[in-house]
C-alpha positions in Angstrom: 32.8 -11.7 5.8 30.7 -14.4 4.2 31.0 -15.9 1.0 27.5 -15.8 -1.2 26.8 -19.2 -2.9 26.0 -17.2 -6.2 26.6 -14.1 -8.0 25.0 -10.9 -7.1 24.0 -10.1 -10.7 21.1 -12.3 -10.2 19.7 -9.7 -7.5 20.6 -7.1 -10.0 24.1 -5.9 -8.4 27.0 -5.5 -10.9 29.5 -3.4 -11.6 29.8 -2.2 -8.0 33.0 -0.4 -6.5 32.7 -3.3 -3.6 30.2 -5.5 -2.6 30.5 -6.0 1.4 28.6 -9.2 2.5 27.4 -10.3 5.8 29.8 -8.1 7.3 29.6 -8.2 11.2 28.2 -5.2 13.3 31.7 -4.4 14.7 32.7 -4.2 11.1 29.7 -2.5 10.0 29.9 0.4 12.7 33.9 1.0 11.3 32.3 1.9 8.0 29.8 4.0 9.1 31.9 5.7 11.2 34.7 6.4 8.3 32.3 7.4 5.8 30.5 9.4 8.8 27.1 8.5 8.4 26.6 9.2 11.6 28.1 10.0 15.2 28.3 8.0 18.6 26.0 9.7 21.2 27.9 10.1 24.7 25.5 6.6 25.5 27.8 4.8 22.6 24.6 4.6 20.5 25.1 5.4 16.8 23.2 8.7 16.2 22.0 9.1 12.0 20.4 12.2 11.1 17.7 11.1 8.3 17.3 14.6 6.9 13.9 15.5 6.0 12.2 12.3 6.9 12.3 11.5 10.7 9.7 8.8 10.1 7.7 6.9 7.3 6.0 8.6 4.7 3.1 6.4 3.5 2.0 8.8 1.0 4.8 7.9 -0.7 4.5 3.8 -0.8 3.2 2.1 -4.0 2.1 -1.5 -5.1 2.5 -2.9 -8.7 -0.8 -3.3 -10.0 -1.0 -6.6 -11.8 -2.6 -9.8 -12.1 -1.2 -10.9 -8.9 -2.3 -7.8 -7.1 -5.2 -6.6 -8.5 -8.3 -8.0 -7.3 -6.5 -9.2 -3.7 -5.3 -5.0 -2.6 -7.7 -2.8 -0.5 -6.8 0.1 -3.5 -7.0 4.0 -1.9 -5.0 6.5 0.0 -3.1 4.2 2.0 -2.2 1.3 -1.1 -1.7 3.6 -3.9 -0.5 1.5 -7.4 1.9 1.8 -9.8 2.3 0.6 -13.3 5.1 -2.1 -14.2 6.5 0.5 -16.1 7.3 3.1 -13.3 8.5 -0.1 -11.4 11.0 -0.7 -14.2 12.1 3.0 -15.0 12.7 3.4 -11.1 14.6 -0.2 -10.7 16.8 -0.1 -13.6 17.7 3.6 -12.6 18.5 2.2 -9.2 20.8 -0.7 -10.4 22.5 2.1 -12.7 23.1 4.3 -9.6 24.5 1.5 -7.4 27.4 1.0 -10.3 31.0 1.9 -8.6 29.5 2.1 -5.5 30.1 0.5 -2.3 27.5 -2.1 -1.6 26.0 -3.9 1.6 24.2 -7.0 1.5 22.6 -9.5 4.1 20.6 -12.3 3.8 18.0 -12.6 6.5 14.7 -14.6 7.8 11.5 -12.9 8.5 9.7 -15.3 10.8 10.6 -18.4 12.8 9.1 -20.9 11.4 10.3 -22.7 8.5 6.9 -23.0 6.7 6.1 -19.8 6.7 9.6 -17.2 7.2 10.7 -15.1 4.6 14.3 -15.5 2.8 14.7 -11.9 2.4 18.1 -10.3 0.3 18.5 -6.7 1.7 21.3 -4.6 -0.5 21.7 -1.4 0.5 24.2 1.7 0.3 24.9 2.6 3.7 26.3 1.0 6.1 24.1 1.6 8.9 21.2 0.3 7.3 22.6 -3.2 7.5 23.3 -2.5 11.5 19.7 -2.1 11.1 18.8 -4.8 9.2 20.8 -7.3 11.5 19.5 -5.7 14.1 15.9 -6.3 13.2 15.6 -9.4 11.5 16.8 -13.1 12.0 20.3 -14.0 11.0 20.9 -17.3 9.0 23.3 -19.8 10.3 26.1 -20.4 8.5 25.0 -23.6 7.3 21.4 -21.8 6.1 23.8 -18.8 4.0 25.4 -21.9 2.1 22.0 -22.5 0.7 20.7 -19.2 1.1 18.2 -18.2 -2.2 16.5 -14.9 -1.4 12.2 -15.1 -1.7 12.1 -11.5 -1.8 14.7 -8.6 -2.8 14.9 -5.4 -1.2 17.1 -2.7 -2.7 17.7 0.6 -0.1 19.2 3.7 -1.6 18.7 6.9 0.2 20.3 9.3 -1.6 19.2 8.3 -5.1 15.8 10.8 -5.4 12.8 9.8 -8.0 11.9 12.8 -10.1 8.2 13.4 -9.8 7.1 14.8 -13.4 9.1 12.2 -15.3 9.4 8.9 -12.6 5.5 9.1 -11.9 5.6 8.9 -8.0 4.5 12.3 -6.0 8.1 13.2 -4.4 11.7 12.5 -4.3 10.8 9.7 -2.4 9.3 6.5 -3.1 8.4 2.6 -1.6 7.6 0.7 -4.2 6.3 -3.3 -3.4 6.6 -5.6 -6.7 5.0 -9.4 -5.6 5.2 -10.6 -8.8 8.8 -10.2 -9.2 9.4 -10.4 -5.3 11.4 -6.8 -5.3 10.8 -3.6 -3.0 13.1 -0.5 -4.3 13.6 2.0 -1.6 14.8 5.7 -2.6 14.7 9.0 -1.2 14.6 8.4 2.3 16.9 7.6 4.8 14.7 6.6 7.6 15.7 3.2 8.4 11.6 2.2 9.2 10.9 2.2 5.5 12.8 -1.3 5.5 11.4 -2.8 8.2 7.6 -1.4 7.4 7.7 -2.7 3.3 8.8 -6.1 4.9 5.9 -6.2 7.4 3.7 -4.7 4.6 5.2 -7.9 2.2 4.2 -10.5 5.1 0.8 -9.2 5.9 0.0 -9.6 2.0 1.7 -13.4 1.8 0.5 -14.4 5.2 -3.3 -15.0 5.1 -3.2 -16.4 2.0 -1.2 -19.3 3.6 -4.1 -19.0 6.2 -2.2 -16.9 9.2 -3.2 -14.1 10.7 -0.3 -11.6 10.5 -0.1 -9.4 14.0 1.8 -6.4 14.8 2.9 -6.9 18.3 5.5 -8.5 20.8 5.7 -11.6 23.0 7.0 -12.1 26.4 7.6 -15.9 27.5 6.4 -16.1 30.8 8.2 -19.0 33.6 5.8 -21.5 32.8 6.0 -21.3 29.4 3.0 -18.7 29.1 2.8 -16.4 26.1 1.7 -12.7 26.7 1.0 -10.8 23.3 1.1 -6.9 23.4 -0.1 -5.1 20.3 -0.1 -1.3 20.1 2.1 0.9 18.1 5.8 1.3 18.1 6.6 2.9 21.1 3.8 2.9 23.4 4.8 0.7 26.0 
């Protein structure tokens, strides 16, 4: 397990039962395992049942409307805001419910290039939400962890459920982007996809304004060196 280069309070983690950082995937699959959040499959695949939500819900994400935000998001069904005030109620309820917890952190890049990757801190409460996060995005060297200062926060805690009538979201669960403070809170949920989707959604926001075209696709390198992009969604071949 990795040593962080600074406290955790700073990405809003105290009081916790244990904080587990950077711990590797063998590692990571013992705890998930113990605290059965899931079972082996007779492939040796770790099965997680994600209860009622078997895949996003975008009715349910939610952008800080701000300054930052305002005049820049396509606003409507599909990039529904929030006040800084839900933001806050929801985030400060979160860092309450993660005290004397267990805790799993990972630093990670989003992107390849150095001029335009993401530092990204992912903290979350189950295990196998890190396997996923490792799994998914790019692993600093130990070296790059020394130095390591997060860009963006993201704070995953599927059991913790927002309260409609008083939290001012439209169910239990909620995605909530803030770019001015560079958090995303997570609750609700335990589909894994909601990381990886409010990461994607944080890049294709950030990206053009550096002047890149964000795309949702894979690459093959070809022999010679020849790049083949496929787009389509997840799944599809």
């Amino acid at each position: 397990m990795q040593k962080a280069h600074y406290s955790f309070e700073k990405s809003g983690i105290f009081n916790s039962k244990q904080v587990f950082y950077h711990l590797s995937i063998p590692e990571l699959f013992e705890h998930a395992l113990q605290k059965k959040e899931g079972i082996l499959s007779s492939t040796g695949a770790f099965s997680v049942l994600t209860g009622a939500y078997t895949g996003r819900s975008p009715e349910d994400r939610f952008f800080v409307d701000d300054e930052l935000t305002h005049d820049l998001i396509d606003w409507g069904k599909a990039n529904k805001p929030v006040s800084q005030e839900i933001f806050d109620r929801l985030y400060d309820k979160l860092v309450s419910y993660l005290q004397q917890k267990d805790v799993y952190i990972d630093d990670a890049f989003v992107g390849t290039d150095p001029e335009s990757r993401l530092a990204v801190r992912f903290i979350n409460e189950y295990a196998y939400a890190s396997i996923f996060v490792n799994n998914m995005f790019l692993e600093p060297t130990a070296q790059e962890l020394q130095s390591f200062v997060p860009d963006f926060t993201v704070i995953c805690c599927p059991r913790f459920k927002a309260i409609p009538e008083i939290d001012g979201v439209r169910s239990e669960a909620f995605v909530i982007i803030n770019f001015k403070e560079k958090k995303v809170i997570i609750g609700g949920t335990s589909y894994g996809g909601e990381i990886k989707k409010a990461i994607f959604t944080v890049m294709n926001y950030l990206l053009p304004q550096k002047g890149i075209l964000p795309m949702h696709c894979s690459a093959n390198i070809g022999r010679d060196g020849d790049v083949a992009i496929f787009f389509g969604l997840s799944g599809t071949g």
